[in-house]
Kinemage of the C-alpha trace (Angstrom):
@kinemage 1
@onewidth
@group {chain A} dominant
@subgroup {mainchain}
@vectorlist {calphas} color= white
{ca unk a 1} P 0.000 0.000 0.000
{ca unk a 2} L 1.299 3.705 -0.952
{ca unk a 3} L 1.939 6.359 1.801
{ca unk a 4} L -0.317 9.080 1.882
{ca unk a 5} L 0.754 12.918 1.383
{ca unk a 6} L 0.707 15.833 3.863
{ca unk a 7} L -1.540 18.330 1.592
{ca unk a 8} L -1.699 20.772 3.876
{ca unk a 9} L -1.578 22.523 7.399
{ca unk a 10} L -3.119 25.537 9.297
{ca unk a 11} L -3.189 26.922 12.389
{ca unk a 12} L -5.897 28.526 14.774
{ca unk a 13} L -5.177 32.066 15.418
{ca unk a 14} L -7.339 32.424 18.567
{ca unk a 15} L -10.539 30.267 19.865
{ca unk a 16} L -12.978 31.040 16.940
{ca unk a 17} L -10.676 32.773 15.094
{ca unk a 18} L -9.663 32.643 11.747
{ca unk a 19} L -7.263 29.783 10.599
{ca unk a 20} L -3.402 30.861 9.010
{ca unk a 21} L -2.294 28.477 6.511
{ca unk a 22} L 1.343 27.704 6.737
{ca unk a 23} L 3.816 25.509 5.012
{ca unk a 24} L 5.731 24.184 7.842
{ca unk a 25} L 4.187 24.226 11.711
{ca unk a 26} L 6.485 22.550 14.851
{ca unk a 27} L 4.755 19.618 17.098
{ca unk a 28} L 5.639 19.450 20.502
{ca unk a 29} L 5.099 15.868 22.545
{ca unk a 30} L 2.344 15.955 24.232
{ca unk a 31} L 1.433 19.525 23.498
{ca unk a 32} L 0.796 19.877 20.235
{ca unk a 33} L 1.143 22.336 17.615
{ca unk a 34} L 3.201 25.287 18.236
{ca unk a 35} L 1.486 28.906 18.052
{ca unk a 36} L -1.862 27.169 17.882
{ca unk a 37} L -4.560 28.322 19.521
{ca unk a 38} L -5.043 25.106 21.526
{ca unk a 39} L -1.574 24.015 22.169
{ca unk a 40} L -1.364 22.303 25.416
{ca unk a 41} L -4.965 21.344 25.326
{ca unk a 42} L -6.899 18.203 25.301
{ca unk a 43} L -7.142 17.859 21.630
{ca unk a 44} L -3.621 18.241 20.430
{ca unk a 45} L -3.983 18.602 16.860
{ca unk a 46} L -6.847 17.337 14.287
{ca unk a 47} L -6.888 16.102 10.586
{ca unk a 48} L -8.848 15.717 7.728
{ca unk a 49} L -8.639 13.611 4.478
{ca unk a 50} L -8.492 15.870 1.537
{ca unk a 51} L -10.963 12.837 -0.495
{ca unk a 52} L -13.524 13.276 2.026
{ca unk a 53} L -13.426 16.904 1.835
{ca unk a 54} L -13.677 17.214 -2.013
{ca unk a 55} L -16.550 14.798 -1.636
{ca unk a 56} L -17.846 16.536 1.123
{ca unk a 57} L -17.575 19.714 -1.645
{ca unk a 58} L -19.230 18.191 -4.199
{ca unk a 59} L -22.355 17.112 -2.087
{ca unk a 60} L -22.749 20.665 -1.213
{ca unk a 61} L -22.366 22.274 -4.672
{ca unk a 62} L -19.774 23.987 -3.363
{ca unk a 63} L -15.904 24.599 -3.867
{ca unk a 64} L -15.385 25.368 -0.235
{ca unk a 65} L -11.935 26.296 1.152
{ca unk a 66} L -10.334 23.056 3.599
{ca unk a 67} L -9.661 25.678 6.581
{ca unk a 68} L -13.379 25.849 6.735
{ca unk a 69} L -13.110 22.514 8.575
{ca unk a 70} L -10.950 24.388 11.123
{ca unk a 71} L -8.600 21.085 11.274
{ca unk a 72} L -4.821 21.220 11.271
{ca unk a 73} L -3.820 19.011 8.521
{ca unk a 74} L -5.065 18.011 5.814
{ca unk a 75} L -3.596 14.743 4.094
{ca unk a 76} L -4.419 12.318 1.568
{ca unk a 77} L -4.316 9.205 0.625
{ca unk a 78} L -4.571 7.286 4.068
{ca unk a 79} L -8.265 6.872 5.085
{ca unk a 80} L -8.755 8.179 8.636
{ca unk a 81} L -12.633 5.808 8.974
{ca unk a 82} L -12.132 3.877 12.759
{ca unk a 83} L -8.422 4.770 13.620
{ca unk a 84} L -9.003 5.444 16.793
{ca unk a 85} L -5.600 4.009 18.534
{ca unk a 86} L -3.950 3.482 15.726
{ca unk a 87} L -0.395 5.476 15.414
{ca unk a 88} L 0.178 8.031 12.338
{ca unk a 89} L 3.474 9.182 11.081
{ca unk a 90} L 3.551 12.247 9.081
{ca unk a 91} L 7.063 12.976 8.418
{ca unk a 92} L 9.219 12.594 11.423
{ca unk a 93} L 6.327 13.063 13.597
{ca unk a 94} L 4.235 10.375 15.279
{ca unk a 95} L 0.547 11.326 16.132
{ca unk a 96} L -1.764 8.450 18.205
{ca unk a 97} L -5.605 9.214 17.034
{ca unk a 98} L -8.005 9.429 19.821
{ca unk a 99} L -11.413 9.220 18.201
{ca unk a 100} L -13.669 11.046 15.513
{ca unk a 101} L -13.820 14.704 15.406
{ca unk a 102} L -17.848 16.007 15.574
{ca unk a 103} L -18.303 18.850 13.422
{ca unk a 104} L -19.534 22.004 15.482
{ca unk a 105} L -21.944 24.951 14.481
{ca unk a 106} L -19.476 26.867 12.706
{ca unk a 107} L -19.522 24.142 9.617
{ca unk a 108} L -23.162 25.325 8.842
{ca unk a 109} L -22.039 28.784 8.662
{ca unk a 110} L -19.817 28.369 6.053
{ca unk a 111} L -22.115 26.423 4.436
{ca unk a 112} L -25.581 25.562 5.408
{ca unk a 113} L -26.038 21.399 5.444
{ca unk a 114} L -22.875 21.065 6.074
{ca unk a 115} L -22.774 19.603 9.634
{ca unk a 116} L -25.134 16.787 8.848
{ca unk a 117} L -22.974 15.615 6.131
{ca unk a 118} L -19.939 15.758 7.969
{ca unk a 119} L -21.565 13.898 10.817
{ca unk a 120} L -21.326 10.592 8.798
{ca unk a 121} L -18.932 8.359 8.355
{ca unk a 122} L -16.080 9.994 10.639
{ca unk a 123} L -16.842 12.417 7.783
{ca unk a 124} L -15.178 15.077 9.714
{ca unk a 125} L -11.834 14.119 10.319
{ca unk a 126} L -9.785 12.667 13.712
{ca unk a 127} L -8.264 14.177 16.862
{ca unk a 128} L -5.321 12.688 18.236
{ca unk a 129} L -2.331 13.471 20.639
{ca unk a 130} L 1.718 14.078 19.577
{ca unk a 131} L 3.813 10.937 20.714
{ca unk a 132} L 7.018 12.749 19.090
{ca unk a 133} L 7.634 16.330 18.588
{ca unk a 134} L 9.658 17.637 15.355
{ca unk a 135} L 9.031 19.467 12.383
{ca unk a 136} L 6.360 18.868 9.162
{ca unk a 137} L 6.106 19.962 5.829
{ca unk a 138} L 3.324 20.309 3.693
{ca unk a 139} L 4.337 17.276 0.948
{ca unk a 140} L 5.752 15.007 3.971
{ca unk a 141} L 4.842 11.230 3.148
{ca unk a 142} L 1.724 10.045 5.918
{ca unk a 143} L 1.482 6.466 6.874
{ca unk a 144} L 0.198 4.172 9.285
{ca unk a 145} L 2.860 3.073 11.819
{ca unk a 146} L 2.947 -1.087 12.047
């Protein structure tokens, strides 16, 4: 099976706030991502698969912008569907996933509908926690650890 691709990666500004794409971000063990708005906090850092989201797109008629999910990275090519547990490596970092991430009010603002459709099918990405800290790269390779 082919690794998977880190497509992209963004980072909260504030609670709420807009997200700041970036081509490189530092992950800190057990922490999370540094300068995000919830480094140090229970949900370290989330992801979304860039097929779901261009699905997700499609079903909506729209050509909606990936920080609208408000996730961290974005990869593709690995299928994130019941991982919870299961260890990710993107690049020379390691990240464990912890469970689904539920979509929240702000989804239908950017577009209404889409909560309900990302409610499905783990639809709207994973959360997970940092095992080892280091440095990505939009373009790293993303694989599930044995």
């Amino acid at each position: 099976m082919a690794a998977g691709k880190l497509e992209g990666i963004w980072l909260k500004t504030a609670q709420g706030g807009p997200m700041q794409k970036v081509s490189t971000a530092s992950l800190v063990q057990g922490q999370g991502i540094k300068d995000n708005a919830d480094f140090g906090r229970g949900r370290q850092i989330t992801l979304i698969e860039k097929e779901t989201w261009e699905l997700l797109c499609s079903q909506m008629g729209q050509d909606l912008d990936p920080s609208v999910r408000r996730a961290n990275l974005m990869i593709s090519g690995v299928q994130l569907l019941d991982t919870a547990s299961k260890v990710l490596q993107v690049g020379p970092v390691r990240i464990k996933v912890r469970g689904e991430t539920q979509p929240c009010h702000m989804m239908d603002r950017a577009c209404d509908g889409l909560r309900t459709k990302m409610a499905l099918m783990w639809r709207g990405g994973v959360w997970g926690d940092v095992l080892d800290g280091g440095r990505i790269q939009v373009g790293d390779e993303v694989d599930w650890t044995p």
